[in-house]
DSSP file (Angstrom, degrees, kcal/mol; ACC not computed):
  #  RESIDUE AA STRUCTURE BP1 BP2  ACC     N-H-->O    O-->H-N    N-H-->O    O-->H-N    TCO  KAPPA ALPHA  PHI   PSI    X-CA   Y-CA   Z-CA
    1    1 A X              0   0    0      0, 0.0    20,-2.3     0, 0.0     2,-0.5   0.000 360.0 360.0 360.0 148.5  184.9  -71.3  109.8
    2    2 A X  E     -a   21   0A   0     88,-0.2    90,-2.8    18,-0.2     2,-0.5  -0.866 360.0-157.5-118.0 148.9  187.2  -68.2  110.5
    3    3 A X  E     -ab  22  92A   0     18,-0.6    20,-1.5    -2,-0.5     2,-0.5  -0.931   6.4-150.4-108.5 146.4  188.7  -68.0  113.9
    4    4 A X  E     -ab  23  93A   0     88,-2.1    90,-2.6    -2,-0.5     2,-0.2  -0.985  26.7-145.7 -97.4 116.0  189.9  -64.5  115.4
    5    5 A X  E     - b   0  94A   0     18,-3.5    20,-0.2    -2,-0.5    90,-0.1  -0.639  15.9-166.6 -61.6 132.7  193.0  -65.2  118.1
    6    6 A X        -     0   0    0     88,-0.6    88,-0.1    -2,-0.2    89,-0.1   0.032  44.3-101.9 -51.6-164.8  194.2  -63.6  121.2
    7    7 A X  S  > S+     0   0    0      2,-0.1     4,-3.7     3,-0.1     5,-0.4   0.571 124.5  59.7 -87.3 -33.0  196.9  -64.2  122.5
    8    8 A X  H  > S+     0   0    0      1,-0.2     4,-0.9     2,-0.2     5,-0.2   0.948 105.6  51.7 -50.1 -38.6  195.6  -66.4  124.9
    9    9 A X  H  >>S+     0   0    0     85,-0.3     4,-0.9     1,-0.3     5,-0.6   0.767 113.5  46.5 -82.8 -24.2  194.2  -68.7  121.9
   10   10 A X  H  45S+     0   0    0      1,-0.2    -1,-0.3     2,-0.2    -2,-0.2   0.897 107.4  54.2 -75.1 -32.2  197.7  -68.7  120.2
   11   11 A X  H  <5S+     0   0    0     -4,-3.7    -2,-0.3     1,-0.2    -1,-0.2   0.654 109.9  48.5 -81.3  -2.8  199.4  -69.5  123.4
   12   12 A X  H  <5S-     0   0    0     -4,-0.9    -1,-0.2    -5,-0.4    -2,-0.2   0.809  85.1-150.0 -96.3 -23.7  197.0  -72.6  123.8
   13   13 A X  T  <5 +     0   0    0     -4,-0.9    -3,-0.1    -5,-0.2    -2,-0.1   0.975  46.9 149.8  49.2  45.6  197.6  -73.9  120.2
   14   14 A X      < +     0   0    0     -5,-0.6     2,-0.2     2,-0.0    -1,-0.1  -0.221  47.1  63.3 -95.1  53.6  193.7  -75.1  121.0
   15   15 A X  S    S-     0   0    0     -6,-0.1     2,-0.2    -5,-0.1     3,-0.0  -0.579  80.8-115.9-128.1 177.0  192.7  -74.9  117.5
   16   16 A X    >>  -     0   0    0     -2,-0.2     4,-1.1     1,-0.1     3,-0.6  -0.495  11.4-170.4-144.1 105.0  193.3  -76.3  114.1
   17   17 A X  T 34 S+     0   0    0      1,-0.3     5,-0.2     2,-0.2    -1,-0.1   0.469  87.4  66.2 -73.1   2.9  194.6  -74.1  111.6
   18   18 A X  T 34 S+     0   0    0      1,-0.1    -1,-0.3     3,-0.1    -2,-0.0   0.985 108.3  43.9 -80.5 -75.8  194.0  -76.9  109.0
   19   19 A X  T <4 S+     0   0    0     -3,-0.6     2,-0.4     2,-0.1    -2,-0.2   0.229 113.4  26.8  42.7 -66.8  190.5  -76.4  109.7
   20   20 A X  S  < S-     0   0    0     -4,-1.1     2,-1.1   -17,-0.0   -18,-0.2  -0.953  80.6-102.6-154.9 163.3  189.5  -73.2  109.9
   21   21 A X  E     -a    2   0A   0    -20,-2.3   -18,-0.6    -2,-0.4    -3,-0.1  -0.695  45.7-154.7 -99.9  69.3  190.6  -70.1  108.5
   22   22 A X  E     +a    3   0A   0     -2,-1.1    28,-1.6    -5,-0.2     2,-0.3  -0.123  21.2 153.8 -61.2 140.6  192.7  -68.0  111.2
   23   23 A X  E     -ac   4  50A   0    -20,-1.5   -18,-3.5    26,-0.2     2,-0.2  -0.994  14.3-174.5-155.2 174.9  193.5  -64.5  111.8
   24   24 A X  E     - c   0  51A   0     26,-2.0    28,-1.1    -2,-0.3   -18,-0.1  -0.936  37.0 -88.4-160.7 170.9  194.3  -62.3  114.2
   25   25 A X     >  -     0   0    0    -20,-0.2     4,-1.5    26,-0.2     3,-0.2  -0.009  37.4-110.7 -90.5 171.1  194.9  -58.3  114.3
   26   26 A X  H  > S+     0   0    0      2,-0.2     4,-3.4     1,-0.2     5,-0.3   0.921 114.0  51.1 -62.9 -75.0  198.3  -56.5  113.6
   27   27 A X  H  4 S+     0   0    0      1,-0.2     4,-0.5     2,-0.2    -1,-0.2   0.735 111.9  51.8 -59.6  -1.1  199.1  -55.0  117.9
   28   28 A X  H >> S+     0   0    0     -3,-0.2     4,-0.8     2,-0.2     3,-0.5   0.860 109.5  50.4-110.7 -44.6  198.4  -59.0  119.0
   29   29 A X  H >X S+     0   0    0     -4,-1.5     4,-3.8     1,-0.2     3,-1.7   0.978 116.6  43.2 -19.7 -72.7  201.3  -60.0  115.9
   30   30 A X  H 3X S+     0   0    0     -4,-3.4     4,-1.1     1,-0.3    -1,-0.2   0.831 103.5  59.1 -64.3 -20.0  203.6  -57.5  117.6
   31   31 A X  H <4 S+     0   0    0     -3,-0.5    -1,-0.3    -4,-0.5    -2,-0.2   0.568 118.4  34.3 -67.0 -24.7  202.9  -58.5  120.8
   32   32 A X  H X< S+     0   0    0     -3,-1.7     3,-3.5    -4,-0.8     5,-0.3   0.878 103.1  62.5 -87.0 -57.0  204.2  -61.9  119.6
   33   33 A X  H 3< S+     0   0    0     -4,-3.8     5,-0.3     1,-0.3    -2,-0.2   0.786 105.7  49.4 -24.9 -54.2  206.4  -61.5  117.7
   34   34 A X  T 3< S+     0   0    0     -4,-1.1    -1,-0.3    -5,-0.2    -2,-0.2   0.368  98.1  89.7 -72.6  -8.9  208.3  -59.9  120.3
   35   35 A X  S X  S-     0   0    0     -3,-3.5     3,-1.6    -4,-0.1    -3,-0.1  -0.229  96.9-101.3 -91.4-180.0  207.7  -62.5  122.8
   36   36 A X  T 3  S+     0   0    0      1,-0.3     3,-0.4     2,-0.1     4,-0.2   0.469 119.3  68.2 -96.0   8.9  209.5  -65.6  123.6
   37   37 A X  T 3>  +     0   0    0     -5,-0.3     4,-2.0     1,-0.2    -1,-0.3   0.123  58.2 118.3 -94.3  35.0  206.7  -67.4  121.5
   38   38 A X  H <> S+     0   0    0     -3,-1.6     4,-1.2    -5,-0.3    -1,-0.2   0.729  70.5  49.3 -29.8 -56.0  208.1  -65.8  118.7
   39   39 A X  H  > S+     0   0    0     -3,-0.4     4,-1.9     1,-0.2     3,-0.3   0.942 114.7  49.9 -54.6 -53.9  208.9  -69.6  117.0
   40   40 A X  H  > S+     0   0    0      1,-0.3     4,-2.0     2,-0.2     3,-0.3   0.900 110.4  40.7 -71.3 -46.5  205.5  -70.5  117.7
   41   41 A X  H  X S+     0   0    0     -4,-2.0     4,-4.6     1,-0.2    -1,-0.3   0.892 108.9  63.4 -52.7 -48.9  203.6  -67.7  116.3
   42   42 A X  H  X S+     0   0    0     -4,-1.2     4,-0.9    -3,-0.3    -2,-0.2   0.706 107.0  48.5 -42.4 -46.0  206.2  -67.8  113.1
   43   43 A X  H >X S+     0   0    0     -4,-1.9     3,-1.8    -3,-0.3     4,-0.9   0.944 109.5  49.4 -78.9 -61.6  204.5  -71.6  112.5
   44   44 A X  H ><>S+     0   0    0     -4,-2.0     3,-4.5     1,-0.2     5,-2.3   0.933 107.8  53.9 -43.4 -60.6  200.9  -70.4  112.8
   45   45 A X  H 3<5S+     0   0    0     -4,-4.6    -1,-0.2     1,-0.3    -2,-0.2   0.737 115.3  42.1 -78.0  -2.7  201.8  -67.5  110.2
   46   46 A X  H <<5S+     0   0    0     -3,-1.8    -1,-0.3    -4,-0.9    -2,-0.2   0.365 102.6  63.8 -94.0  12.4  203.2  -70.4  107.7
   47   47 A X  T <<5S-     0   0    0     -3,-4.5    -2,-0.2    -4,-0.9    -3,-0.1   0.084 136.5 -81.1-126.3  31.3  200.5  -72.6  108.3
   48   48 A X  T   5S+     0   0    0     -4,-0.4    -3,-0.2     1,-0.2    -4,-0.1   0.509  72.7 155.7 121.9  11.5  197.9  -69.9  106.7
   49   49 A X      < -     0   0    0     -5,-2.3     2,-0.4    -6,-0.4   -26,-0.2  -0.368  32.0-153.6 -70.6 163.8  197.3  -67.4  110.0
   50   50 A X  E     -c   23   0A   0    -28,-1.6   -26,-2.0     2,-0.1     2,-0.6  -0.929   5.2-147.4-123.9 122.7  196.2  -64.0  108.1
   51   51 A X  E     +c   24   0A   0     -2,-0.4   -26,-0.2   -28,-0.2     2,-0.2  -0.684  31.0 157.4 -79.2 132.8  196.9  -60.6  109.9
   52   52 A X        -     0   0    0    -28,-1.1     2,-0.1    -2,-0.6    33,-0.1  -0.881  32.2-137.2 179.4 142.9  194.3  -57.9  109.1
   53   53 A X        -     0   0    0     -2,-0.2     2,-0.4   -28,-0.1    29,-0.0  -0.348  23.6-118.6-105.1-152.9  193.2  -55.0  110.6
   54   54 A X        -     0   0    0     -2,-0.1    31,-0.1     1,-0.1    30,-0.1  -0.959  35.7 -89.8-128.5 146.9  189.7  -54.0  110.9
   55   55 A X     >  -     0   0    0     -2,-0.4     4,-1.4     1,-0.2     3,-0.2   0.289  30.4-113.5 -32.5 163.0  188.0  -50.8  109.3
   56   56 A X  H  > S+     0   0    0      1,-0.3     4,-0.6     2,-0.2    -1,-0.2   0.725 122.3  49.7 -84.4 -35.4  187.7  -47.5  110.9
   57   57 A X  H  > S+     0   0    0      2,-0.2     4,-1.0     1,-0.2    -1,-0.3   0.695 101.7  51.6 -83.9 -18.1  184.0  -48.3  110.9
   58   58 A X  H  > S+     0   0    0      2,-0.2     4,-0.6    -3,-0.2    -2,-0.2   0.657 116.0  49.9-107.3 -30.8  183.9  -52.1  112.5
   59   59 A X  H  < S+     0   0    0     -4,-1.4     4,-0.4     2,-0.2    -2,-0.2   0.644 109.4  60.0 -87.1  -8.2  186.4  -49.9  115.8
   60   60 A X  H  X S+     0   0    0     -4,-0.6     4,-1.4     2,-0.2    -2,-0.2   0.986 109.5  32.4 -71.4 -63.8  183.4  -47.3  115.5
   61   61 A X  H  < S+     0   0    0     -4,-1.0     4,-0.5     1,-0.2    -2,-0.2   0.550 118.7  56.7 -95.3 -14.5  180.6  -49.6  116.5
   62   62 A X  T >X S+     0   0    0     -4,-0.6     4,-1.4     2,-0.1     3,-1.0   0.894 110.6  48.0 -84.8 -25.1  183.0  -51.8  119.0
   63   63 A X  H 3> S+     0   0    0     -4,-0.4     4,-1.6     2,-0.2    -2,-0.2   0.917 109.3  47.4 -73.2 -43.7  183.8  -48.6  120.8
   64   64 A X  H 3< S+     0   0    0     -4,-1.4    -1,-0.2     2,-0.2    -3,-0.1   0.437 112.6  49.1-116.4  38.9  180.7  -47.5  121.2
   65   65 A X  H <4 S+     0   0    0     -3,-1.0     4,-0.3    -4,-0.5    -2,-0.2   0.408 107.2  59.6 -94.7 -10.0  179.5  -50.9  122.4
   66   66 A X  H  <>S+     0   0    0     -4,-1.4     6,-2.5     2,-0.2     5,-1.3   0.697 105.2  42.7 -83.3 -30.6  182.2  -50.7  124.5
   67   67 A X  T  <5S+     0   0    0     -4,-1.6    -1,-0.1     1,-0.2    -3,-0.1   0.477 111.0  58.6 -91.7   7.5  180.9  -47.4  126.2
   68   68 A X  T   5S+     0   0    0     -5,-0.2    -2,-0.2     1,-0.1    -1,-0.2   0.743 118.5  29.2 -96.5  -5.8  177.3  -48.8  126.4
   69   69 A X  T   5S-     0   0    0     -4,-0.3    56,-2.0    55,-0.1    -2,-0.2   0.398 111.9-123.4-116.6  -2.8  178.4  -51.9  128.5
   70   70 A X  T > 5S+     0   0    0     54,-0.2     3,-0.6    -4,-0.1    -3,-0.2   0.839  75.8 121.4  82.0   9.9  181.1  -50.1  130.0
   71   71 A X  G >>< +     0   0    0     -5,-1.3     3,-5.1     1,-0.2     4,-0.6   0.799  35.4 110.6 -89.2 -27.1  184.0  -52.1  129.2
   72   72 A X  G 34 S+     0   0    0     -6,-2.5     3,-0.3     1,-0.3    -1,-0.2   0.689  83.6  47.7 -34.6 -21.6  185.8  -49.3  127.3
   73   73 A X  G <4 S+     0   0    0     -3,-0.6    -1,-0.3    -7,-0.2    -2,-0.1   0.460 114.6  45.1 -89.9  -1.4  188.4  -49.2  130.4
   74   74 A X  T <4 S+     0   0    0     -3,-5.1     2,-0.4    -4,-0.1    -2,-0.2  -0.096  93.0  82.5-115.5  39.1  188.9  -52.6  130.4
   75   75 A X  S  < S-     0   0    0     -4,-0.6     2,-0.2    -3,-0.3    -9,-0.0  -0.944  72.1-138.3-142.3 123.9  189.4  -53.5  126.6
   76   76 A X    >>  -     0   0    0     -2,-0.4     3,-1.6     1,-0.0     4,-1.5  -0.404  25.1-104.0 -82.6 177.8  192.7  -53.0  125.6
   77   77 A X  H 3> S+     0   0    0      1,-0.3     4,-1.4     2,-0.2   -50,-0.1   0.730 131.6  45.7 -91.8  -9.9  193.3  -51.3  122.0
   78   78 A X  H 34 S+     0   0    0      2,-0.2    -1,-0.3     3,-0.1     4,-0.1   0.187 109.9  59.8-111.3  29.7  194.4  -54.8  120.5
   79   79 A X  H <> S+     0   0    0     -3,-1.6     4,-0.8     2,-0.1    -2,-0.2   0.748 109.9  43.0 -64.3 -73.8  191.0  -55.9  122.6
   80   80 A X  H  X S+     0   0    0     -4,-1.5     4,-0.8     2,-0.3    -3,-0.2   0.628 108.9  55.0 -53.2 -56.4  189.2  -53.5  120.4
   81   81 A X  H  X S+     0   0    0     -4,-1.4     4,-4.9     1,-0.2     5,-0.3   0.902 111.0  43.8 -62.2 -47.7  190.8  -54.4  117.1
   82   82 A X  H  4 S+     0   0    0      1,-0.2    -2,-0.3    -4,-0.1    -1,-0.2   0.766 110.5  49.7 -78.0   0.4  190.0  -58.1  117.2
   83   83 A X  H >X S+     0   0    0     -4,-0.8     4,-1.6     3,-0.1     3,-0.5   0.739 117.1  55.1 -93.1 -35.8  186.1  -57.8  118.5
   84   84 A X  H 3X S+     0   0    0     -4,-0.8     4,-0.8     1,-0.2     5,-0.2   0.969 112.5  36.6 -53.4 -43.1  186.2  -54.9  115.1
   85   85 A X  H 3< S+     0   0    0     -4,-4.9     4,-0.3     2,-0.2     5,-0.3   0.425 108.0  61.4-107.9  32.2  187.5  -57.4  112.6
   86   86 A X  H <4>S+     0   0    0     -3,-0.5     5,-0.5    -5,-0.3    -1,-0.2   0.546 120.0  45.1 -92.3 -31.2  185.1  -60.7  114.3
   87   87 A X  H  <5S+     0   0    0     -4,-1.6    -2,-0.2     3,-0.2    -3,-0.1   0.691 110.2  45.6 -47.7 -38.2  182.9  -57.7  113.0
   88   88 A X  T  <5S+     0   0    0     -4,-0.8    -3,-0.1    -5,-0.1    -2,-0.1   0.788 125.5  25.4-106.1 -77.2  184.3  -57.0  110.0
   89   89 A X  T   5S-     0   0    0     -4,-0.3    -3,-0.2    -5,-0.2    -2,-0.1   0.998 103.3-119.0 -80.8 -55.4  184.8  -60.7  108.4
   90   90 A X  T   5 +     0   0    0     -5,-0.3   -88,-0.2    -4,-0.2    -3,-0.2   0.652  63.9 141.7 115.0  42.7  181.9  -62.2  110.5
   91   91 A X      < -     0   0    0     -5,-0.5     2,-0.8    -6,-0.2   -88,-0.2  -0.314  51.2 -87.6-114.3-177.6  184.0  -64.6  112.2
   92   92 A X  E     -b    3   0A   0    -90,-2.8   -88,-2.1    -2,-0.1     2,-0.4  -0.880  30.2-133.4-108.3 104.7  184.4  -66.3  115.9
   93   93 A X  E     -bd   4 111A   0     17,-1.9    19,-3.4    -2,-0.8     2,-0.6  -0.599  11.2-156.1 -63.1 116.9  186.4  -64.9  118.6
   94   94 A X  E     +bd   5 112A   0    -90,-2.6   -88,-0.6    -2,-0.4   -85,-0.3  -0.834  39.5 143.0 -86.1 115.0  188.7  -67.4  120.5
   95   95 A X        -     0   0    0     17,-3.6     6,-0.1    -2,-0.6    20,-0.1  -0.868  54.4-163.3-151.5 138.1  189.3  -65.9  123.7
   96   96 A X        +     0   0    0     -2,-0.2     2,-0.7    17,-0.1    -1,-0.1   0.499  67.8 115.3 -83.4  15.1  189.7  -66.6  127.5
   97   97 A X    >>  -     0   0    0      1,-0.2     4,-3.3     4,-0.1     3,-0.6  -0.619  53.0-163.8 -98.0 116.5  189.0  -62.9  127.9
   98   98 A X  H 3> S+     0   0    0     -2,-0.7     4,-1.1     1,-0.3    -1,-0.2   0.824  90.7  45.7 -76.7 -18.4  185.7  -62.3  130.0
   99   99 A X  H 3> S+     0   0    0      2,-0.2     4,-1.2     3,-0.2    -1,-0.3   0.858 112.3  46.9 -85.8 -23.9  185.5  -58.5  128.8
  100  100 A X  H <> S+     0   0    0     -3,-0.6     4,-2.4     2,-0.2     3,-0.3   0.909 118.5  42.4 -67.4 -51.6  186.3  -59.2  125.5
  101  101 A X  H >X S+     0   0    0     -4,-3.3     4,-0.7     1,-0.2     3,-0.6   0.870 112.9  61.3 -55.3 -86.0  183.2  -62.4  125.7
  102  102 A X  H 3< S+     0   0    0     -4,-1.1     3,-0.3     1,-0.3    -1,-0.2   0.328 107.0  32.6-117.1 -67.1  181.4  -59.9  127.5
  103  103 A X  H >X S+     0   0    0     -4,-1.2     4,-5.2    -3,-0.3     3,-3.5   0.861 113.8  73.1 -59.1 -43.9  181.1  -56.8  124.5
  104  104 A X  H X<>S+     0   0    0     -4,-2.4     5,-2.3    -3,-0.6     3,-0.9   0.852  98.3  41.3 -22.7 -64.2  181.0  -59.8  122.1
  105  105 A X  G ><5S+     0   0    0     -4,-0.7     3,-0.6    -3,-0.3    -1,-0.3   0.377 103.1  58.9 -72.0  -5.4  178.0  -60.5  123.2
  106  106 A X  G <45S+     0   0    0     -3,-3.5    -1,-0.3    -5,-0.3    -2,-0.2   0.632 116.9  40.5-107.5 -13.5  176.6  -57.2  123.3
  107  107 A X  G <<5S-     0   0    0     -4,-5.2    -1,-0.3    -3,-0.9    -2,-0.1  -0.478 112.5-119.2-119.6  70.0  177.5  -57.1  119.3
  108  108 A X  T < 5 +     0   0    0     -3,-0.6     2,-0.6    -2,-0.1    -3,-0.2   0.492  61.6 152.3 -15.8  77.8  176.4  -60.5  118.8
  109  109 A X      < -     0   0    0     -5,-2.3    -2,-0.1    -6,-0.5    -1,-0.1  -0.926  44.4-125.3-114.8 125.7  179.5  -61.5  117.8
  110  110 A X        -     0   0    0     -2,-0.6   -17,-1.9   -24,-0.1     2,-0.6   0.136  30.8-166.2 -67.3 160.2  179.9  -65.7  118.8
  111  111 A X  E     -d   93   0A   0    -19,-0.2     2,-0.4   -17,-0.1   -17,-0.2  -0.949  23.0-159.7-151.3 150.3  182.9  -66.7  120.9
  112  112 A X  E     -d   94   0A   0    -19,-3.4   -17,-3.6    -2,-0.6     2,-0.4  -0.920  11.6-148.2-131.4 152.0  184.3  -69.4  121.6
  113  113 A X    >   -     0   0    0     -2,-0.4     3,-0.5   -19,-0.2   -17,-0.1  -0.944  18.6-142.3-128.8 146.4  186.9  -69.5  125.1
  114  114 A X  T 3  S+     0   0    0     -2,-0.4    -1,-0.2     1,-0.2   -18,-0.1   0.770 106.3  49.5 -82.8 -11.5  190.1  -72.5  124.3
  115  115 A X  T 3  S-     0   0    0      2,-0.2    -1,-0.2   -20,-0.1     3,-0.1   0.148 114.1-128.8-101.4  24.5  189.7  -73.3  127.8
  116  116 A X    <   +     0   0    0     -3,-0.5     2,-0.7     1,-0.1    -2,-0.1   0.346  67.4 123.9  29.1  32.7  186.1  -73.6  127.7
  117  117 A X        +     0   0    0      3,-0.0     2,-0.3   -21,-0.0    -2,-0.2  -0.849  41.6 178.3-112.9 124.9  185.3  -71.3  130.6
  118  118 A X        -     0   0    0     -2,-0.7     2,-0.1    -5,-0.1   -22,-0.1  -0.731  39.1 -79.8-127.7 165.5  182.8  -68.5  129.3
  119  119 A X        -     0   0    0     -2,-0.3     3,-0.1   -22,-0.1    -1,-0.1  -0.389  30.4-170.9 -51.2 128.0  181.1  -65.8  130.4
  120  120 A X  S    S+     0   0    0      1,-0.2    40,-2.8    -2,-0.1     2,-0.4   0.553  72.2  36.9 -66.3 -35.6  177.9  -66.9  132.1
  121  121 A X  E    S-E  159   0B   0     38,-0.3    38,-0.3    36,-0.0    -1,-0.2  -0.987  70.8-133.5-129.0 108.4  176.3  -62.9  132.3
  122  122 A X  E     -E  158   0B   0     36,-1.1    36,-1.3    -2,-0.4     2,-0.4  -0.518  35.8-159.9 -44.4 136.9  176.5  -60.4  130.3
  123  123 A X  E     -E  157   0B   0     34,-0.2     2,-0.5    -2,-0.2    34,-0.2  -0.963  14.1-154.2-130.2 150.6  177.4  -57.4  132.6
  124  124 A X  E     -E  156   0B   0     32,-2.4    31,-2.0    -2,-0.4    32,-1.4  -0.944  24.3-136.6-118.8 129.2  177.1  -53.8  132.2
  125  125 A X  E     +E  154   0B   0    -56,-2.0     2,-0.4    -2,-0.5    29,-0.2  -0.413  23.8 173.8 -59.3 116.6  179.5  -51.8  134.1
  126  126 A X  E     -E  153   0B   0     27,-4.0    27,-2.5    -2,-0.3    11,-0.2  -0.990  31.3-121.4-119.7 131.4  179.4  -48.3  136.4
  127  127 A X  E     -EF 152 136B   0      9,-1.1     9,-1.9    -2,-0.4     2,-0.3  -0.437  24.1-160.2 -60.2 142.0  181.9  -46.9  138.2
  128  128 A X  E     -EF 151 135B   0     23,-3.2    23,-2.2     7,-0.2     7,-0.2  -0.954  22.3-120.0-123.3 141.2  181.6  -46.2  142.3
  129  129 A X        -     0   0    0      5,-1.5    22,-0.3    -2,-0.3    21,-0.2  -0.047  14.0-152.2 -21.6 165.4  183.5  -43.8  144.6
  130  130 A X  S    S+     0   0    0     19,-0.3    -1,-0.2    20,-0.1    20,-0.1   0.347  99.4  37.4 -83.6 -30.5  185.3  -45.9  147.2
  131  131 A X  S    S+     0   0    0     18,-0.2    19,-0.0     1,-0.1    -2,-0.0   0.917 134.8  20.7 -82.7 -74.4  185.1  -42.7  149.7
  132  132 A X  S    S-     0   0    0      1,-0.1     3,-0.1    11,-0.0    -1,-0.1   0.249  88.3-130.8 -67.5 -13.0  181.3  -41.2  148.6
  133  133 A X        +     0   0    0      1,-0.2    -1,-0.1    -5,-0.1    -2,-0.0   0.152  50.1 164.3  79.6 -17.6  179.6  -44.3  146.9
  134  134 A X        -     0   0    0     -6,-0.2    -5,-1.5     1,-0.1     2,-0.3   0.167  33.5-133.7 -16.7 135.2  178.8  -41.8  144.2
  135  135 A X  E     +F  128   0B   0     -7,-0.2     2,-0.2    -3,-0.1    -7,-0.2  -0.879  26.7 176.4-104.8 141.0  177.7  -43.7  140.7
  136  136 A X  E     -F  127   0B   0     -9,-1.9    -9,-1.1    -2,-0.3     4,-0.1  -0.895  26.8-155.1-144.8 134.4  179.3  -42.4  137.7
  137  137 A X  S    S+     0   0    0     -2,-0.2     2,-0.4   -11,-0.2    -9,-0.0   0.183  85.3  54.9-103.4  18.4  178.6  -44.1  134.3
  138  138 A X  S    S-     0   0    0    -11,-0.0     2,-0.4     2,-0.0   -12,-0.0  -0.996  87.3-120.3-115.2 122.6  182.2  -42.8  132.9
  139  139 A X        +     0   0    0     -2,-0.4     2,-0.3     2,-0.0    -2,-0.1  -0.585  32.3 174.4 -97.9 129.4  185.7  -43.3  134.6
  140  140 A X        -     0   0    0     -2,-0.4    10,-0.4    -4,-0.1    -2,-0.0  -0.914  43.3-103.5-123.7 147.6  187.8  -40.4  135.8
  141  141 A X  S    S+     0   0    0     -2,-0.3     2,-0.3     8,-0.1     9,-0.1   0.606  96.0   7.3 -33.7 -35.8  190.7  -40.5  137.5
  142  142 A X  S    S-     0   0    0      7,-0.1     2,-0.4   -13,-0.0     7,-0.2  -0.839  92.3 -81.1-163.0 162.9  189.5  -39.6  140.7
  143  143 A X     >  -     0   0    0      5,-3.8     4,-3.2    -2,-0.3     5,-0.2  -0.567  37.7-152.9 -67.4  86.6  186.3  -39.1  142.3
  144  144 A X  T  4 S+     0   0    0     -2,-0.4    -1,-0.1     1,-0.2    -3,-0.0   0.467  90.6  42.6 -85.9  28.9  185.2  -35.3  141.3
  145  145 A X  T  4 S+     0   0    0      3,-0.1    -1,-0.2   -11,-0.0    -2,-0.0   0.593 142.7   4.2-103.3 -48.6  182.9  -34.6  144.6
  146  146 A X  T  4 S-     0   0    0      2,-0.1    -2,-0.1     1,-0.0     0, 0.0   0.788  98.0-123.6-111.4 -18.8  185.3  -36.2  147.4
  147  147 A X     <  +     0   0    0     -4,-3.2     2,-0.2     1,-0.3    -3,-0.1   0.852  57.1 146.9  80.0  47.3  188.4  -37.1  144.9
  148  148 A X        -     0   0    0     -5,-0.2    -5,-3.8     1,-0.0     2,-0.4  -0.602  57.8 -86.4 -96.2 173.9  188.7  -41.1  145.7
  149  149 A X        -     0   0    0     -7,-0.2     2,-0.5    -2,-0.2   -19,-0.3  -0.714  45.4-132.2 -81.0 137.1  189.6  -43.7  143.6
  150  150 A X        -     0   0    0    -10,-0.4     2,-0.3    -2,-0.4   -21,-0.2  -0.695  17.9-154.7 -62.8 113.9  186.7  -45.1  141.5
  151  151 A X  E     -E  128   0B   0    -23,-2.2   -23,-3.2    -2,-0.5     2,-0.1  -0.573  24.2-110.2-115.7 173.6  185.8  -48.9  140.9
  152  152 A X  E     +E  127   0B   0     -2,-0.3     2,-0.3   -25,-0.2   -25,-0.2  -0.467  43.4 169.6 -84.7 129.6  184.1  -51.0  138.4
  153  153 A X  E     -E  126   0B   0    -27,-2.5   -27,-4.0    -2,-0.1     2,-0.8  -0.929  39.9 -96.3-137.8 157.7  180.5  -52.4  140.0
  154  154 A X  E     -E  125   0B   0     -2,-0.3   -29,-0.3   -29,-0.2     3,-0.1  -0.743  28.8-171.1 -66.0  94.2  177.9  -54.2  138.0
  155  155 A X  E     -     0   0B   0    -31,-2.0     2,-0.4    -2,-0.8    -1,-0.2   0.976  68.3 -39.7 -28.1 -86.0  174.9  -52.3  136.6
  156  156 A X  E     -E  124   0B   0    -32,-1.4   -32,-2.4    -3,-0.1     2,-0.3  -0.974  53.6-148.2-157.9-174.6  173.3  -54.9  135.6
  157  157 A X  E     -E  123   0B   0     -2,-0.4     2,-0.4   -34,-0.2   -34,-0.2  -0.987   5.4-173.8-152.1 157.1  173.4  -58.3  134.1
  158  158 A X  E     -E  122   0B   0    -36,-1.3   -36,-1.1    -2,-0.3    -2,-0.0  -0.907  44.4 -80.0-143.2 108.2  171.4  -60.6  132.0
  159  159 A X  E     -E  121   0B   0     -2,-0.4   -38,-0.3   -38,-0.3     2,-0.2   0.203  46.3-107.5   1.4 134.3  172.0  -64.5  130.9
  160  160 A X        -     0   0    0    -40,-2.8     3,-0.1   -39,-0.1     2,-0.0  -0.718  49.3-107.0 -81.4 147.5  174.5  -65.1  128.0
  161  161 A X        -     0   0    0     -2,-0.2     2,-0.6     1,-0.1    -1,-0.1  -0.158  41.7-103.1 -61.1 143.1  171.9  -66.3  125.1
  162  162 A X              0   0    0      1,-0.2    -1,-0.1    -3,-0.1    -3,-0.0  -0.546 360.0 360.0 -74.2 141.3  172.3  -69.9  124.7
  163  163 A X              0   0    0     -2,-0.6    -1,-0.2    -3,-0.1    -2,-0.0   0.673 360.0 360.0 -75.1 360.0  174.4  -70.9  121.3
């Protein structure tokens, strides 16, 4: 089985790299690397983890599943890369991250969370004013009839499919 890591999933060491076939994207490496689990990450990449990024094409179709559910402001760009290459190779995203489970699911891609609390709902997202209640299915800096801040409200939602 191939697993894709967060960071969360490295920092749980709830896996077994014996096991299964690991990887995780290039910006979640530097992001370790640079961290004080440096050591730990450094064992995972001798005991087989594989760094790869994912095609220009596999960040095409997560991005713009990411603007049909709305997560595209809440998916960070090493978010983005690993839901491309769970795409890509056809593998299972380890993650505790409910926006990341959350597009998963909307490009049936399986996931698996190391602390075993998953998404229940699939959501799709809309912004609303806070001053004008206004709906807007894009986020802008500010609110362009009354110029409040906008926040993330639920569209709608459906049951996660059973695995």
């Amino acid at each position: 089985m191939k697993l894709i890591l967060d960071s969360s999933a490295i920092l749980s060491g709830k896996f077994n790299s014996t096991e299964h076939e690991i990887y995780t994207s290039p910006s979640i490496s530097q992001e370790l690397e640079q961290s004080e689990m440096s050591d730990k990450f450094n064992y995972l990449l001798d005991a087989g983890l594989r760094i790869m990024s994912p095609s220009a094409d596999s960040l095409r179709k997560v991005r713009e599943g990411a603007h049909r559910t709305g997560d595209i402001n809440r998916l960070s760009e090493p978010d983005l890369e690993l839901l491309g290459l769970a795409l890509e190779i056809d593998g299972i995203i380890l993650t505790n991250d409910y926006s990341i489970q959350n597009l998963a699911c909307e490009l049936n891609i399986p996931f698996l969370s190391p602390n075993e609390q998953e998404i229940s709902n699939v959501i799709i997202w809309e912004y609303q004013c806070k001053g004008c209640a206004q709906i807007f299915n894009k986020k802008t800096k500010e609110c362009p009839i009354c110029g409040s801040q906008l926040r993330f409200k639920p569209q709608s939602m459906k049951k996660v499919p059973v695995k």
